[in-house]
C-alpha positions as CSV (number, residue, x, y, z in Angstrom):
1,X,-42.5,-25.3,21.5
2,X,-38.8,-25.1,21.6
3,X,-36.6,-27.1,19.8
4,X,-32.6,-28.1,20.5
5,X,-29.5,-28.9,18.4
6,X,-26.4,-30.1,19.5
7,X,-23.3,-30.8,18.0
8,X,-19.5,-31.4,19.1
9,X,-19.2,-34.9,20.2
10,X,-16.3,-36.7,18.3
11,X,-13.9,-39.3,19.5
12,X,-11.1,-37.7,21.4
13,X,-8.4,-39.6,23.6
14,X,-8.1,-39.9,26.9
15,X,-6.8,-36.7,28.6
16,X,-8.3,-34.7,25.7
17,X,-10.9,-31.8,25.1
18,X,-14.4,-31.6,23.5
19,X,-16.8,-28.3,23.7
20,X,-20.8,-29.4,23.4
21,X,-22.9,-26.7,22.0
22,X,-26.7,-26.8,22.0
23,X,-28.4,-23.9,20.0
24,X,-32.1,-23.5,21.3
25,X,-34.9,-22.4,19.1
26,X,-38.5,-21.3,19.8
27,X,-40.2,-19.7,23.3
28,X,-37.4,-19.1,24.7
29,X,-35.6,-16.0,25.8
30,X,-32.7,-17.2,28.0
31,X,-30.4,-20.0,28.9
32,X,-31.4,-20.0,32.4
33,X,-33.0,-23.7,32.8
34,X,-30.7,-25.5,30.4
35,X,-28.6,-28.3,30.8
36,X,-27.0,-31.6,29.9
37,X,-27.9,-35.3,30.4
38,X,-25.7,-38.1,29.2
39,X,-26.5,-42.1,28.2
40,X,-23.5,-44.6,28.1
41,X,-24.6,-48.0,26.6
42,X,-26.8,-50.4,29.2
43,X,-26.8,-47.5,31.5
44,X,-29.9,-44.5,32.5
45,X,-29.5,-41.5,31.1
46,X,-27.6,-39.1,33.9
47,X,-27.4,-35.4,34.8
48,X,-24.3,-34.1,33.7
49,X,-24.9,-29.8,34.5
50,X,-27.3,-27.5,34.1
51,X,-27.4,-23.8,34.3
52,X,-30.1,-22.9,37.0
53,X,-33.3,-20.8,36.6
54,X,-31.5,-17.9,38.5
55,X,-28.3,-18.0,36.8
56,X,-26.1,-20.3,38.8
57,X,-24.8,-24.2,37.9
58,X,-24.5,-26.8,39.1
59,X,-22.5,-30.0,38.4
60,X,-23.0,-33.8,38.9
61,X,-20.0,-34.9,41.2
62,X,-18.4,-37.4,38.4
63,X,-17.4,-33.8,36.2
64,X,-16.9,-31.8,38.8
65,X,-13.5,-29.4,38.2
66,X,-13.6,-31.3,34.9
67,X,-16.4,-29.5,33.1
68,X,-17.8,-26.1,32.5
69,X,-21.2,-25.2,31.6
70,X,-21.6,-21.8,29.7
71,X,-24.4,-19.9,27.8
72,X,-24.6,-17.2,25.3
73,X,-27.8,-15.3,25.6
74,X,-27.5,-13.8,22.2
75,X,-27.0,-16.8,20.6
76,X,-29.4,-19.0,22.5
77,X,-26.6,-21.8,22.9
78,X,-25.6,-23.6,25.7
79,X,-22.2,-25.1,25.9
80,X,-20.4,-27.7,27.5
81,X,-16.6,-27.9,27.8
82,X,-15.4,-31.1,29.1
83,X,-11.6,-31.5,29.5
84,X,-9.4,-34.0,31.3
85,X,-12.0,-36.4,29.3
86,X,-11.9,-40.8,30.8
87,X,-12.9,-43.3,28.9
88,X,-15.8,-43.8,31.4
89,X,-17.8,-39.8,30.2
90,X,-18.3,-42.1,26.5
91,X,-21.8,-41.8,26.0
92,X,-24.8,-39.4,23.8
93,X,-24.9,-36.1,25.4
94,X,-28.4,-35.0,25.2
95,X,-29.3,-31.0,26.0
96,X,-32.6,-30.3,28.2
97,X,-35.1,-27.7,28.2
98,X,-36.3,-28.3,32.0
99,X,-38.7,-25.7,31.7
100,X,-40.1,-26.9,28.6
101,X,-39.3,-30.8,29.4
102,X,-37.6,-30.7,25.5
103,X,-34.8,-32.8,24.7
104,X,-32.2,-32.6,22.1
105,X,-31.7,-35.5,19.5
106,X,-28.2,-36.2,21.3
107,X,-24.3,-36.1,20.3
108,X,-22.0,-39.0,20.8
109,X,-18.8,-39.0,22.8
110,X,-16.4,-41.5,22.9
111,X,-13.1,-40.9,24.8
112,X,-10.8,-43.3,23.2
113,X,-7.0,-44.2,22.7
């Protein structure tokens, strides 16, 4: 069983900053395999990043150069810094497990002026 915290979101303007974290709990000894989806309202929940089973990331296109993915093995967190923030990345950020299939209980972020 793992379990997954995030916290971070905030309402920030447009151009601004936000850094995600996602502290993991449980079976789980690395950060390899976690990542974040997001959910804007009316819309499916999207991939966002992920850091991959072997250590790499990878990005959906929409964030690309925009945010960073990180992880901190001692901690068992996962972050995600978003900068150059548009109105249209306003949405829950949820963190995944996609070993486990575990999601987080989500974090809003609304990019506002």
């Amino acid at each position: 069983q793992v379990q997954l915290v995030e916290s971070g979101g905030g309402l920030v303007q447009p151009g601004g900053s936000l850094r995600l974290a996602c502290a993991v709990s449980g079976r789980v000894f690395s950060v390899n395999g976690l990542g974040w989806y997001r959910q804007a309202p009316g819309k499916q929940r999207e991939f966002v990043a992920v850091i991959t089973g072997s250590g790499g990331t990878n990005y959906a296109d929409s964030v690309k150069g925009r945010f960073t993915i990180s992880g901190d093995n001692t901690k068992n967190t996962v972050y995600l810094q978003m900068n150059s923030l548009k109105p249209e990345d306003t949405a829950v950020y949820y963190c995944k497990h996609f070993g486990f299939g575990s999601w987080g209980q989500g974090t809003q972020v609304t990019v506002s002026s």
